[in-house]
C-alpha positions in Angstrom: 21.5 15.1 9.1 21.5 14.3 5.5 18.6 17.4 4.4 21.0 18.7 2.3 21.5 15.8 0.0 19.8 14.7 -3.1 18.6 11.0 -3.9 17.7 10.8 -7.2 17.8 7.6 -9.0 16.4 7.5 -12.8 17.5 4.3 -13.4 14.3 1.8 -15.2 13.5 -1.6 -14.0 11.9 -4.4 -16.6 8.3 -5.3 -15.0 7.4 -8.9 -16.2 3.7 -9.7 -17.4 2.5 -12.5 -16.2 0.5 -15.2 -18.6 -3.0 -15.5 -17.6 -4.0 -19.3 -17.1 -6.8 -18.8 -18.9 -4.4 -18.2 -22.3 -3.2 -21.8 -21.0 -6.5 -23.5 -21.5 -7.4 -22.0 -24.7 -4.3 -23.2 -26.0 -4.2 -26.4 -25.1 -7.6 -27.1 -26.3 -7.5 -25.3 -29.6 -3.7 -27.7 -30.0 -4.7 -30.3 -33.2 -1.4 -31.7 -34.4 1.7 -33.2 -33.5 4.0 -29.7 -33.8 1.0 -28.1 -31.6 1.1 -30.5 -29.2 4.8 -31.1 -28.6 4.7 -26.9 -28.7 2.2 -27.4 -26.2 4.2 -29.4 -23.7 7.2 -27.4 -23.6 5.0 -24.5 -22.9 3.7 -26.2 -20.0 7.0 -27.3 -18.8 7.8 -23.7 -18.4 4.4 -23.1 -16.9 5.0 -25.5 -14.4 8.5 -24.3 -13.5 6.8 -21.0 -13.0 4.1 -22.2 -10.9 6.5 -23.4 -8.6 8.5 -20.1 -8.7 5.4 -18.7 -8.3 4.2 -20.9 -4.8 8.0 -20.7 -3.7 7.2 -16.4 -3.7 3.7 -17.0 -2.3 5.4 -18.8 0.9 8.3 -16.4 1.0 5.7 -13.9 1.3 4.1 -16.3 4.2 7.4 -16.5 6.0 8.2 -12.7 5.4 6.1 -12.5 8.5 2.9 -10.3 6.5 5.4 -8.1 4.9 3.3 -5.8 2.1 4.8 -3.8 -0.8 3.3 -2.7 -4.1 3.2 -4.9 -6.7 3.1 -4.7 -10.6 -0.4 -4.6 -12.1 -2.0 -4.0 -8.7 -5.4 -3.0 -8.8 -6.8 -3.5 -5.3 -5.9 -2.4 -2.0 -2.7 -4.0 -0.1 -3.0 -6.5 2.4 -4.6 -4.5 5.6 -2.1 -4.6 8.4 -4.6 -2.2 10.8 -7.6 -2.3 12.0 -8.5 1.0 10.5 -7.4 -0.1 7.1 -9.7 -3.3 7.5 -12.4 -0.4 7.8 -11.0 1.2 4.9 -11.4 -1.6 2.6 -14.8 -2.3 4.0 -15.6 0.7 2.7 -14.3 1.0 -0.6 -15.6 -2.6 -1.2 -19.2 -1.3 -0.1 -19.4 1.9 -2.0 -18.6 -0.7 -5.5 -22.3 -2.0 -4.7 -23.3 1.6 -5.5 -20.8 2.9 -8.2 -21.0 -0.3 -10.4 -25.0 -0.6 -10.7 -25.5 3.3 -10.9 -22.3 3.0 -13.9 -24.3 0.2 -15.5 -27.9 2.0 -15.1 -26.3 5.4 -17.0 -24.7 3.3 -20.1 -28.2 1.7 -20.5 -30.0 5.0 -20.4 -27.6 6.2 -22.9 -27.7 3.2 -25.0 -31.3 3.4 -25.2 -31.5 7.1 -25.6 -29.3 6.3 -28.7 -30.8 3.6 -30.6 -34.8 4.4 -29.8 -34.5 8.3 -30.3 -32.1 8.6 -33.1 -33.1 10.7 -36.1 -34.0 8.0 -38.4 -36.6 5.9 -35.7 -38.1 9.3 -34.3 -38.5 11.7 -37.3 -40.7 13.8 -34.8 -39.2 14.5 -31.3 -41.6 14.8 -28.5 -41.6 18.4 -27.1 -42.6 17.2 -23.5 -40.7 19.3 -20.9 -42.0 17.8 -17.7 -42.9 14.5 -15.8 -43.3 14.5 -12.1 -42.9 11.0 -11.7 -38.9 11.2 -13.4 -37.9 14.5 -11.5 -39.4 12.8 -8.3 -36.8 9.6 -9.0 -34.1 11.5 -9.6 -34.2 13.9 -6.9 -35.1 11.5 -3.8 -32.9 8.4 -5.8 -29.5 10.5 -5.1 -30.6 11.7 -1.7 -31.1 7.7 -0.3 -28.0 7.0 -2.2 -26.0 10.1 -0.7 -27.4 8.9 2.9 -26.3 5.3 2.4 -23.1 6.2 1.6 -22.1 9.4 4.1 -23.3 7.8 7.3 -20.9 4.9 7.1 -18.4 7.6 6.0 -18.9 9.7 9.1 -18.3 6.9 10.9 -15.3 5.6 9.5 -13.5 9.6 9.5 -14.5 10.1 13.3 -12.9 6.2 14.0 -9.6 7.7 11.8 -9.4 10.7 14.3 -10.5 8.4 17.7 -7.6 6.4 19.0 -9.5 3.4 20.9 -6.9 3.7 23.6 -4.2 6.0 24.8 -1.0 5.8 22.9 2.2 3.5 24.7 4.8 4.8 21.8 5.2 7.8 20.3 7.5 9.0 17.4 7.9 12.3 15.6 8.5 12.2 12.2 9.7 15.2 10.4 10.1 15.8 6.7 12.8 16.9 4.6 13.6 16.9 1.0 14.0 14.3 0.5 14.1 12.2 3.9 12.4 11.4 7.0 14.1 12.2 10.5 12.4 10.3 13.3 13.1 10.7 17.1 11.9 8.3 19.8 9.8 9.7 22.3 10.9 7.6 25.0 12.7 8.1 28.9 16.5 8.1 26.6 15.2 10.1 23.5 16.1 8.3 20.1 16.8 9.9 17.0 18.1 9.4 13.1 17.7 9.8 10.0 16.0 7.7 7.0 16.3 8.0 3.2 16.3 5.8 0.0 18.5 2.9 0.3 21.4 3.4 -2.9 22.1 0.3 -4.8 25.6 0.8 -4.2 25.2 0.8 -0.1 23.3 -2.9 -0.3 26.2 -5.1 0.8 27.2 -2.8 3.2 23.2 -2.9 4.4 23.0 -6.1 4.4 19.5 -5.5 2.2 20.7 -7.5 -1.4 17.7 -9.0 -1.7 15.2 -7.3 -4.1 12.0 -8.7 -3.1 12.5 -8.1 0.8 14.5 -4.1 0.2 12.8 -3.1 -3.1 15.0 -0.8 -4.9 12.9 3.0 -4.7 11.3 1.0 -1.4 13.8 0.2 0.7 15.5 2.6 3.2 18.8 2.6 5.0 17.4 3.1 8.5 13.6 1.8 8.9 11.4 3.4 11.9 10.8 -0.3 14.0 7.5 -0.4 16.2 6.6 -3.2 18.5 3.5 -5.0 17.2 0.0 -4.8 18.7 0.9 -1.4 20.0 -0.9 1.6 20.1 1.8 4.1 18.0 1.5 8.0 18.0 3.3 9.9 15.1 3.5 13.3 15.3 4.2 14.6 12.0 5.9 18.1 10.9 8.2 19.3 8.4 11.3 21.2 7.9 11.1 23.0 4.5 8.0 22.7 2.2 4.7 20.2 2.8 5.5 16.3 2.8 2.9 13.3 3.7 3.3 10.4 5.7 1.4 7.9 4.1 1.3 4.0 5.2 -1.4 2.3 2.7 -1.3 -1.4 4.9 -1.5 1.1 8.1 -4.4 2.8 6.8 -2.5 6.1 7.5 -2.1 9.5 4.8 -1.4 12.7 6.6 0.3 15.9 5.8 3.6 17.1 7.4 3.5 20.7 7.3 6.3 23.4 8.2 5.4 25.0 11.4 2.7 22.7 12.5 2.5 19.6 13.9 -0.3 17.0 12.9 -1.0 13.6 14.8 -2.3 10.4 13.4 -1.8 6.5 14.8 -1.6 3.0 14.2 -1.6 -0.4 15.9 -0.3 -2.5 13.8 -1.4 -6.5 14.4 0.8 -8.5 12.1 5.1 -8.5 12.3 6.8 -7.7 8.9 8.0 -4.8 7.1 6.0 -2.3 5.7 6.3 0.1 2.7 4.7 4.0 2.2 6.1 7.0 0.6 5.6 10.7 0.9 2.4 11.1 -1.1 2.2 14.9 -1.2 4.4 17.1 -4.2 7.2 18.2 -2.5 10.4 18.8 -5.1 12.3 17.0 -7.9 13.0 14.0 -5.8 9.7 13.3 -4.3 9.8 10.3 -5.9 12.1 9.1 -3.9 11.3 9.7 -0.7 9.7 6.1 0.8 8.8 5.3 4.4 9.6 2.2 6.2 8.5 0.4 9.1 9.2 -2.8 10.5 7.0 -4.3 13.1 8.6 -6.8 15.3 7.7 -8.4 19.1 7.8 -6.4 22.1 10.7 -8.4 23.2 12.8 -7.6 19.7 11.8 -3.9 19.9 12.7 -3.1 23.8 16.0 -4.8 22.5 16.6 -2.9 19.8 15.4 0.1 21.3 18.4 0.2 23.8 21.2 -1.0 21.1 20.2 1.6 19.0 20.6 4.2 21.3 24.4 4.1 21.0 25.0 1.7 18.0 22.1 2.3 15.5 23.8 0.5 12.6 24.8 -2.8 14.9 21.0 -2.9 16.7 19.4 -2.9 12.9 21.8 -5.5 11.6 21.2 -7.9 14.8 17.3 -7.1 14.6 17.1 -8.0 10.4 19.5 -11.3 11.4 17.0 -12.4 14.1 14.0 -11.7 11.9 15.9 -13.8 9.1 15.8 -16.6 11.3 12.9 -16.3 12.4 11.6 -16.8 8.9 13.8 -19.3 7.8 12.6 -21.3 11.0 9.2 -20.7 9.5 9.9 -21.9 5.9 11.8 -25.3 7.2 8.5 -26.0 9.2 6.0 -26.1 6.3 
């Protein structure tokens, strides 16, 4: 395969800020003469014409059939695509009922601490070393807390490590610096390799477009799984430790040299999905990403027997089908 060759890219990309609306409204209202005002409208032309740049992306994204990617300033999960990740965010949203009140209880403890025993309003410090009722509060207060929050825990790491059915796919992925080879575990075994998509392959790829084939994202061959179907992937490596990590999946695991670890996923919506190799693993571990594309049983049976002896041709008919698809979709709304 390709283990022996490097894809570093150390090229920089401009990420555009957007203008909060709220900036909008406070300059509209604080806008007193004519120059302000004609200012004013100009700056809302533009805002208009990005507003519709902005609902034109939202329904690309629509018609991109749930396809999820990182995005600039993202501070939140992306889009679940799993089950388990639905879990996943359940949970991270439930332990913020916790963190944020217990954060806000500490600042005010310190705050008061501050102002009501500084030097200057308590010239004489108490010397008391003891107080049942406090030590009493802060003992069992932790413990309920502690309980509230691993039993929910358990429950989710036993449900990450229980497949609700038996597996209908299954696919090996093995790691290599800096690539992924994946092989098919089917009646006529399947197997290829995967690794960063160059800017100057594109064209050939067929992938120009930026906001579908990220550039550091997108990959040349992407592993394509039938949606609503319970998906094994065995995952090893072939030199040092990699992870196979799949944030809408709801996925991280480790691929180790000389072992082989097992996680899953049933994806429930079509699109193409974005992870990357989340463990340390050499000077281009940057640059390792993980794709998947989740299409219809139909698609993937058909694409599963192309590619068995043209894998270029059966991706290039499977991304022009999907295109239509999605065009179809666009032209109805």
């Amino acid at each position: 395969m390709r283990r022996e060759k490097e894809y570093g890219l150390n090229q920089l990309e401009t990420v555009g800020i957007p203008v909060p609306a709220l900036f909008v409204i406070l300059v509209g209202t604080a806008a007193r003469n004519w120059e302000t005002k004609r200012a004013m409208r100009n700056f809302l032309a533009d805002a208009k014409f990005l507003a519709s740049a902005g609902a034109a992306t939202a329904l690309f994204a629509v018609t991109s059939a749930h396809a999820d990617q990182p995005v600039a300033w993202e501070t939140t999960f992306q889009a679940p695509a799993t089950d388990m990740m639905r879990q996943i965010e359940w949970f991270g949203n439930y332990t913020m009922w916790f963190i944020v009140p217990i954060t806000i209880l500490v600042l005010l403890l310190l705050a008061y601490c501050i102002v009501r025993f500084r030097a200057s309003a308590n010239p004489v410090p108490s010397k008391t070393s003891h107080n049942t009722l406090i030590e009493v509060i802060w003992t069992v207060g932790p413990v309920v807390i502690l309980l509230c929050l691993a039993i929910p825990s358990f429950q989710l790491l036993t449900a990450q490590y229980t497949p609700p059915e038996e597996a209908k796919l299954t696919v090996k992925a093995t790691g290599n610096q800096w690539n992924w080879d994946y092989e098919y575990q089917t009646d006529n075994t399947l197997s290829f390799n995967s690794a960063i998509l160059q800017d100057g392959d594109r064209a050939k790829a067929g992938k120009e477009d930026r906001k579908v084939y990220p550039r550091l994202l997108a990959v040349d061959n992407e592993l394509v799984v039938p949606v609503n179907t319970m998906t094994r992937v065995l995952v090893t490596a072939t030199d040092v430790i990699h992870s196979f990590a799949m944030p809408s999946f709801g996925i991280k695991i480790d691929a180790i040299p000389g072992r082989t670890n097992e996680t899953w996923f049933k994806a429930e919506k079509e699109g193409l999905y974005y992870g990357q190799c989340s463990q340390l693993c050499g000077k281009d571990h940057a640059f390792m990403p993980i794709a998947i594309r989740v299409v219809s049983d139909a698609q993937f049976k058909s694409w599963l027997a192309a590619a068995k002896t043209d894998l270029p041709g059966a991706n290039k008919t499977l991304m022009a089908e999907v295109d239509g698809q999605n065009k179809v979709a666009a032209a109805g709304n």
